[in-house]
Structure formats: C-alpha cells, structure tokens
C-alpha positions as a Markdown table, in Angstrom:
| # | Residue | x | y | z |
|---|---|---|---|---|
| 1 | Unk | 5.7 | 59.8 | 114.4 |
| 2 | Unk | 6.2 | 63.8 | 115.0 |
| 3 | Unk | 7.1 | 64.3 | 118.6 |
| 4 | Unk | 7.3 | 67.5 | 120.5 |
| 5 | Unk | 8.7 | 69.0 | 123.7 |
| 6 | Unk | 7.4 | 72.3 | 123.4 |
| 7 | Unk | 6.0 | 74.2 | 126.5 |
| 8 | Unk | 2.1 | 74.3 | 126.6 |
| 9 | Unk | 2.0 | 77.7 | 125.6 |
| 10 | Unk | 2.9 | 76.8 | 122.4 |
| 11 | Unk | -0.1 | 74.0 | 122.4 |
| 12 | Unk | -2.3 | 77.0 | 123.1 |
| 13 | Unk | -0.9 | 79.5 | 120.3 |
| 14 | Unk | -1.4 | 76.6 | 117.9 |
| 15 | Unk | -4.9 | 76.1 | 118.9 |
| 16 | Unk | -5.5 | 79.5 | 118.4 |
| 17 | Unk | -4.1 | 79.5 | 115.0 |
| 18 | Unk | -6.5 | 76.5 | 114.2 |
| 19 | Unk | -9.4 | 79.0 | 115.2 |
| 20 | Unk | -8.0 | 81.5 | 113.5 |
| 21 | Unk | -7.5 | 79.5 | 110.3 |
| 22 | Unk | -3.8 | 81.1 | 110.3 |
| 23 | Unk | -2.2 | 77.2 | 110.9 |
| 24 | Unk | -1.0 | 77.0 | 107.3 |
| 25 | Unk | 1.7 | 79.9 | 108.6 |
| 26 | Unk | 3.3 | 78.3 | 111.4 |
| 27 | Unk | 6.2 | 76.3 | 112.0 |
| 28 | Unk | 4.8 | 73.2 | 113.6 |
| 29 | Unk | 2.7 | 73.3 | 110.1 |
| 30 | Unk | 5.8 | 73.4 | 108.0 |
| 31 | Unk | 7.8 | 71.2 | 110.0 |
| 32 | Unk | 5.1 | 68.4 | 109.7 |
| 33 | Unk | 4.0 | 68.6 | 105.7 |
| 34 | Unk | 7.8 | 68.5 | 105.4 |
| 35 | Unk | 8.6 | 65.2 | 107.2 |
| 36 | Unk | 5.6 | 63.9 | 105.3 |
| 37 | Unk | 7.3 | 65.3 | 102.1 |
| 38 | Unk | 10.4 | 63.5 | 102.5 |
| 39 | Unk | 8.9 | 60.2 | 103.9 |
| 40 | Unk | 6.5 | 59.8 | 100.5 |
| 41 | Unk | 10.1 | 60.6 | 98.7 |
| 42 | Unk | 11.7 | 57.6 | 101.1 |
| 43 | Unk | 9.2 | 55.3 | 100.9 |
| 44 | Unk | 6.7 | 55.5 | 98.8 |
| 45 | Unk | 3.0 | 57.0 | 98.8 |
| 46 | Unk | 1.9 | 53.2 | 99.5 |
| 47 | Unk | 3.8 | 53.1 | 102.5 |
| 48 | Unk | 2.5 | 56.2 | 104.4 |
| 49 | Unk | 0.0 | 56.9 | 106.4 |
| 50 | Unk | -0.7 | 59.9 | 108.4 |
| 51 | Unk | -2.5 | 60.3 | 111.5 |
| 52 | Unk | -3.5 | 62.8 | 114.8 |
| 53 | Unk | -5.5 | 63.6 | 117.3 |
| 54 | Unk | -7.4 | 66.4 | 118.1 |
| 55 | Unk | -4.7 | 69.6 | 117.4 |
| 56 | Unk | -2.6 | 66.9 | 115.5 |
| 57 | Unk | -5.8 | 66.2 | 113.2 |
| 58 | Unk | -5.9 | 69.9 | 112.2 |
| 59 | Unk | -2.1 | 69.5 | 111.3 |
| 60 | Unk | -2.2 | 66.3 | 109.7 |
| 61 | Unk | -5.8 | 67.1 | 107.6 |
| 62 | Unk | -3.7 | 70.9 | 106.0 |
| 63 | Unk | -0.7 | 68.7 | 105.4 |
| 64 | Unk | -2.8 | 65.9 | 103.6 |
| 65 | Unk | -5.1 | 69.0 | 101.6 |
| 66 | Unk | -1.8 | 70.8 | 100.9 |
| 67 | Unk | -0.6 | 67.4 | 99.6 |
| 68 | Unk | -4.0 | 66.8 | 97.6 |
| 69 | Unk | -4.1 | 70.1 | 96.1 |
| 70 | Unk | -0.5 | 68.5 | 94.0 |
| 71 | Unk | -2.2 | 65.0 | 93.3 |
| 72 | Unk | -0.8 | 63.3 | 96.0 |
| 73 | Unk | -3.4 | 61.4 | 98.4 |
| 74 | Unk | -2.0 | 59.8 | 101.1 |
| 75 | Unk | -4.0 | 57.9 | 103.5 |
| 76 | Unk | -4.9 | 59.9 | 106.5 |
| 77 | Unk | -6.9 | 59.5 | 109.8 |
| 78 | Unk | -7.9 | 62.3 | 112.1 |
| 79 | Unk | -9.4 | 61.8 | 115.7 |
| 80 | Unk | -11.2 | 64.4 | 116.9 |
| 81 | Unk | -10.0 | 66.8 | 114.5 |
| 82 | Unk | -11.3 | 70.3 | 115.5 |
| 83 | Unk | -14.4 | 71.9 | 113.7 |
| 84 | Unk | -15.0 | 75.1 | 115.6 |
| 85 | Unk | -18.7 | 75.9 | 115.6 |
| 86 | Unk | -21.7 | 75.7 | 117.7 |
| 87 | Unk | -22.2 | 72.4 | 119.3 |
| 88 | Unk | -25.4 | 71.6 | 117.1 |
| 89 | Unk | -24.7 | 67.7 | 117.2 |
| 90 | Unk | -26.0 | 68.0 | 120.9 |
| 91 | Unk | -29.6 | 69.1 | 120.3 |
| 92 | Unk | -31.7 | 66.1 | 120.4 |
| 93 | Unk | -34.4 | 67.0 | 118.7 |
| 94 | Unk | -33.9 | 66.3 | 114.6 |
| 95 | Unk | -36.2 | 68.9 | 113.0 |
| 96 | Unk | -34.9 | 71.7 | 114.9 |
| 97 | Unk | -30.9 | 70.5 | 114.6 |
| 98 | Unk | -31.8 | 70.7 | 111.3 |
| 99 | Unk | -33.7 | 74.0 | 110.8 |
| 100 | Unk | -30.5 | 75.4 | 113.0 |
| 101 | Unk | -28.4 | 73.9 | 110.6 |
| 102 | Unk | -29.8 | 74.6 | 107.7 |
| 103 | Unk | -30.4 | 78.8 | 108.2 |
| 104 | Unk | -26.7 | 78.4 | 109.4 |
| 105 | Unk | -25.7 | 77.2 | 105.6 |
| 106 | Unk | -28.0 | 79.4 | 103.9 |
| 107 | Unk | -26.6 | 82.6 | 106.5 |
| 108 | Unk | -23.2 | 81.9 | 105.5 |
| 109 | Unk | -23.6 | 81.3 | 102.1 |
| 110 | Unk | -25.3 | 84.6 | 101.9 |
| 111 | Unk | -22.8 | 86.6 | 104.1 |
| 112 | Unk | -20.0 | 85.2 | 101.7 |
| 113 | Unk | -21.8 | 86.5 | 98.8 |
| 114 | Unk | -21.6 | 90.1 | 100.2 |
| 115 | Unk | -18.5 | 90.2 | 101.7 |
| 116 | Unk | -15.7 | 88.1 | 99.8 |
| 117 | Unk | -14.8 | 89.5 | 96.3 |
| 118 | Unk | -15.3 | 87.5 | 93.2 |
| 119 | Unk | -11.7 | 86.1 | 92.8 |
| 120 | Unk | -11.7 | 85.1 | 96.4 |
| 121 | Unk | -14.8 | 82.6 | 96.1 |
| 122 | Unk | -13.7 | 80.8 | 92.8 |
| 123 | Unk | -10.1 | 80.1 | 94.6 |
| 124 | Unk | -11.8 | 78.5 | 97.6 |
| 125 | Unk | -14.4 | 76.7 | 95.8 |
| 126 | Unk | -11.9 | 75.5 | 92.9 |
| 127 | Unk | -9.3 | 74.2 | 95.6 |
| 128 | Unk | -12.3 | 72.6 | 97.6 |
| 129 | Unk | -13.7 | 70.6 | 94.8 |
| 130 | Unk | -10.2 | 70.0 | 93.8 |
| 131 | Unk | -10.2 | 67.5 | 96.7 |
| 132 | Unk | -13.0 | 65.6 | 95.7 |
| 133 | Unk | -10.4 | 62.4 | 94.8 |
| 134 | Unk | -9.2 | 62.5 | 98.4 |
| 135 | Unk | -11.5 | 60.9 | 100.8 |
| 136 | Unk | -9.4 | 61.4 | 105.2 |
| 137 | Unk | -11.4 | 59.2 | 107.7 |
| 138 | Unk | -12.6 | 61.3 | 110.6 |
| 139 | Unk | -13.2 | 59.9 | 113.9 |
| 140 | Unk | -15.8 | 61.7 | 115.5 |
| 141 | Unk | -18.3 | 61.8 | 118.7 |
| 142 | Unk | -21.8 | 63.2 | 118.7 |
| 143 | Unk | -21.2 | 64.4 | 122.1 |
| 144 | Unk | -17.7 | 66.1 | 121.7 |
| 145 | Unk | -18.6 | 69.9 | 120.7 |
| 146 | Unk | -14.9 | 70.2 | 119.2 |
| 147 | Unk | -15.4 | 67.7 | 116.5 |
| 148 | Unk | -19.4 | 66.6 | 116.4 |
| 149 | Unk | -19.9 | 69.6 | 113.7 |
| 150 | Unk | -18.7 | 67.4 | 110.9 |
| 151 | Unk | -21.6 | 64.9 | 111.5 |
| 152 | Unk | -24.1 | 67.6 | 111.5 |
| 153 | Unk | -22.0 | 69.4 | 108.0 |
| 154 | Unk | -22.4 | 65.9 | 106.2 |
| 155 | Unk | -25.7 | 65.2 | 107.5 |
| 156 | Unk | -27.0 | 68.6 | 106.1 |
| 157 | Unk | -25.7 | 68.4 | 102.9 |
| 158 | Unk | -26.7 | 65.1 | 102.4 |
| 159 | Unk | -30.2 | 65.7 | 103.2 |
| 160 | Unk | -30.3 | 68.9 | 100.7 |
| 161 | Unk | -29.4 | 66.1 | 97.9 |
| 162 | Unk | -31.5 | 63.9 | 99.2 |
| 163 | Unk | -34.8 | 66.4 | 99.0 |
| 164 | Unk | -33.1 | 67.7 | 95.4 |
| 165 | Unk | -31.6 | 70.6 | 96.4 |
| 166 | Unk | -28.2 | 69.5 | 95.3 |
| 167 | Unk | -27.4 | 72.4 | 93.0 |
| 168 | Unk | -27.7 | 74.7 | 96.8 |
| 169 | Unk | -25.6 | 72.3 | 98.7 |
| 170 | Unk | -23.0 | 72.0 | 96.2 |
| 171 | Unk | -22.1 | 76.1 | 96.3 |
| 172 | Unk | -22.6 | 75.7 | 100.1 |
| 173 | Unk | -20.2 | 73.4 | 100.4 |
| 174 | Unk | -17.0 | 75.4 | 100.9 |
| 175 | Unk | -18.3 | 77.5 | 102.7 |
| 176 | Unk | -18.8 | 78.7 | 106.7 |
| 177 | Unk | -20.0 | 81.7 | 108.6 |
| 178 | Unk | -16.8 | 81.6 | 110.7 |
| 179 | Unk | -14.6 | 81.4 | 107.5 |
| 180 | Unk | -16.3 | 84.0 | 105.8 |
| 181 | Unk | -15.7 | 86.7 | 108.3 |
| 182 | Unk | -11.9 | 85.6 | 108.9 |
| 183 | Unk | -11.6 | 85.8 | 105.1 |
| 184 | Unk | -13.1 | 89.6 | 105.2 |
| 185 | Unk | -11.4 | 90.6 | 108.1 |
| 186 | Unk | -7.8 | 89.1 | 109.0 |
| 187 | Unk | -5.0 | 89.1 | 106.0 |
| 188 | Unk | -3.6 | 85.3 | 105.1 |
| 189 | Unk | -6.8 | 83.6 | 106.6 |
| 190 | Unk | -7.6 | 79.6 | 104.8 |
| 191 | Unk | -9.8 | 78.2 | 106.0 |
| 192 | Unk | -9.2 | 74.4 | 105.8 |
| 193 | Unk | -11.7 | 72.5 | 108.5 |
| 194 | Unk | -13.9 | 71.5 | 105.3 |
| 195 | Unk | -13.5 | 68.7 | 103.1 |
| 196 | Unk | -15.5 | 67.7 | 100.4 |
| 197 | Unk | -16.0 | 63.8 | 101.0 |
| 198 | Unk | -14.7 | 61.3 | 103.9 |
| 199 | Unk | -15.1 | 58.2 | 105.9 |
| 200 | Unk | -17.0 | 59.4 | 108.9 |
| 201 | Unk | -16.5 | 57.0 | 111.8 |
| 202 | Unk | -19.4 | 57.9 | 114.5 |
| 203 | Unk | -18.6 | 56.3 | 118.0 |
| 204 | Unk | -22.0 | 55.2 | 120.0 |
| 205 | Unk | -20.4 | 54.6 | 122.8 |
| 206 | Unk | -21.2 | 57.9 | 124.0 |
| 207 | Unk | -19.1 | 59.8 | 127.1 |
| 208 | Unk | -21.3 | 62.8 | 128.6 |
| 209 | Unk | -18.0 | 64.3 | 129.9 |
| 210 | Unk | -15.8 | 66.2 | 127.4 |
| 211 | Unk | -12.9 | 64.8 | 128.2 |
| 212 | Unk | -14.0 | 61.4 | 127.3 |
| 213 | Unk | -15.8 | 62.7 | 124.5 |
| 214 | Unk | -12.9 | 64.4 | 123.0 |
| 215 | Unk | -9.8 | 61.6 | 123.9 |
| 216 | Unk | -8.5 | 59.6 | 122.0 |
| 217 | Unk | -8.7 | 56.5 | 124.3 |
| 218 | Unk | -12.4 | 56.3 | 123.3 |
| 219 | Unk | -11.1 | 54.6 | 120.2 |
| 220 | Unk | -9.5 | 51.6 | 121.6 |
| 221 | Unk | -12.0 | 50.6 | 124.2 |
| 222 | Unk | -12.8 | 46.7 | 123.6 |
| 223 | Unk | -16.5 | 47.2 | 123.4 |
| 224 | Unk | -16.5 | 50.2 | 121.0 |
| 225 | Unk | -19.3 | 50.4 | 118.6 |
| 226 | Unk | -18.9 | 52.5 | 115.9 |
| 227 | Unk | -20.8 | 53.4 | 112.5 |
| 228 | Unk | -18.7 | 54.6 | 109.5 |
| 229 | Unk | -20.1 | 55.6 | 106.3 |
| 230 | Unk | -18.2 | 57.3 | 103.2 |
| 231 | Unk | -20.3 | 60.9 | 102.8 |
| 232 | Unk | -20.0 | 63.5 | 100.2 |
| 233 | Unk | -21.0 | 67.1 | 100.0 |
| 234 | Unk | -21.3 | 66.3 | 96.1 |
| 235 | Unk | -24.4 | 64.9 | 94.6 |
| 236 | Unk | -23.9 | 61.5 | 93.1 |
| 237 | Unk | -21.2 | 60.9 | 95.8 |
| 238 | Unk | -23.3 | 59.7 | 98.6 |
| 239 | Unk | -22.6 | 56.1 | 99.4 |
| 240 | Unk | -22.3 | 53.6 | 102.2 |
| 241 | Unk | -19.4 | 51.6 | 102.8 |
C-alpha cells in the first residue's frame, strides 16, 4: 500500500493534472507504476493486485494501462475513479440521457476529426484497442458526478451495438470532447480516463449527498446492493457476468 504525507496542496495539483490529462508527468505517477514495477518483479503478476480510490483510481488505472500497453495485466480495482464530464448519469429521464449522450459522442468524434492530425488519431486508437485483453473493475455510483460518466460511456456504446451501429461506436470509442481539445491545445496531453472493456460494479444503494456518493465507505456497508456486469465498447464483447 502507497502511503503519503504530502500537504493537501499537492492533493489538489494532482487532481488538476487528472483534469488536465497531464498525470502521466508527475512524480506521484512514477513513484506508483514503479512500486508496482518492482512488486510484479518480487512476487509475481499472480500475486498483485492494485487498487484506489477516487484520485488513487486515476493513478492506479495509468499505472495498470501503462502496464497493459507491455502485455502485463494485472488485476486492478478502482473506486470512484474520476471521469470528468457532465453529470449525465443524473438525468432521469432515459431517452433524453441518451439523446445527450449520444450528440455528445457524435460532437466529439467530429471535433477530433478536424482538429487532431492523422498520426495523432491512429496512436490513440491503436493504444486504446491495445487494451482490449485487460478488463479493471470500476466501482461506480449513478449519483456521484465524478465517476457516474462511465455508466452512461458503456451504456451508449452498448446500445449503438445493440441497434447495429457498431462500426460508429467502435471509432468513438477512444475518443472525448474534453480529450480532444486538451490534445489540440496543451503539449504532452494523454488522455487515459477511457478503457475499452471492464467489470462495472453499479452500487443501488444510492446517497443523494456527494460525499456519500463519492466515498469509499459506500462499498463496505453490510446491506450494499450492487449490480456488476463485464461491458465492452467492442462489438462482440458485450457480455454479462
């Protein structure tokens, strides 16, 4: 277990990095796929298992892509593990989450066409599809606007398979209006929030409040319910544990 006693400035830096997609460049970053490194080395990939909540998920899910991207898949679990975007999850009403969600993809997809240079699309969509063998479990809360995002990004894509539009939602699938931009604007940007497949654990034990919504305490309530499914932005992927 990676441990810190850094002042909460540095909490805050780090969360901006996250936003920024610019977490791949810090220390905390290097310090962590490092120990991670070494302990695989130690003990053996069988042995390890990687973990964290909420600013330690974004850590944890680079390390374990950064490890994927060489072959090595090591079994990871991230609790609310940060997916900065509108709080879609939140609407009630399906059809319109939907429609939001779906102009959202097709925007973005758009927007990267126009703005990111040839090169730069092929890298990101080789090394996204490149993780298609590694499948994190998120932890997630409809209600939690930092994290719900992934539930409404699998749900999406799945229901453009599902209607046989798989061939649009596999070249949407790396990509995100927020990413795009940082990609055209900002040097060193990677955006890594997006993963091709994982377990998504859905808690319906709801919280209205954010702080429950986002803790991590949620998860070890006695009378949790929770629905977990394996789900795949890849056609022929889809399927329920």
């Amino acid at each position: 277990m990676l441990r810190h006693e850094e002042p909460l400035r540095y909490d805050m830096t780090a969360n901006l990095n996250v936003f920024l997609n610019h977490l791949h460049a810090t220390r905390r970053f290097f310090t962590a796929l490092e120990t991670i490194r070494s302990s695989v080395n130690e003990v053996g990939l069988e042995n390890i298992t990687i973990a964290g909540h909420s600013l330690g998920a974004s850590i944890a899910l680079l390390a374990g892509q950064t490890l994927a991207y060489e072959g090595i898949f090591v079994d990871t679990h991230l609790f609310s593990p940060p997916f900065p975007s509108p709080p879609i999850e939140r609407i009630k009403h399906r059809k319109v989450k939907l429609a939001l969600n779906l102009t959202g993809v097709a925007c973005a997809t758009g927007l990267s066409h126009l703005l990111l240079d040839k090169g730069k699309m092929e890298t990101s969509f080789r090394q996204f599809f490149s993780l298609r063998a590694w499948c994190p479990h998120l932890y997630v809360n409809p209600l939690d606007p930092i994290c719900s995002s992934y539930i409404s990004y699998f749900n999406t894509h799945e229901f453009m398979q599902r209607i046989g539009a798989s061939s649009f939602a596999h070249m949407t699938a790396p990509v995100s209006l927020r990413g795009t931009l940082q990609q055209f604007f900002l040097n060193d940007c990677k955006p890594f929030h997006l993963v091709p497949c994982a377990i998504l654990h859905v808690v319906n034990k709801r919280c209205a409040k954010l702080v429950r919504a986002h803790g991590l305490h949620q998860w070890w309530w006695p009378d949790i319910e929770v629905d977990y499914q394996k789900m795949s932005v890849i056609a022929g992927d889809m399927m329920s544990d």
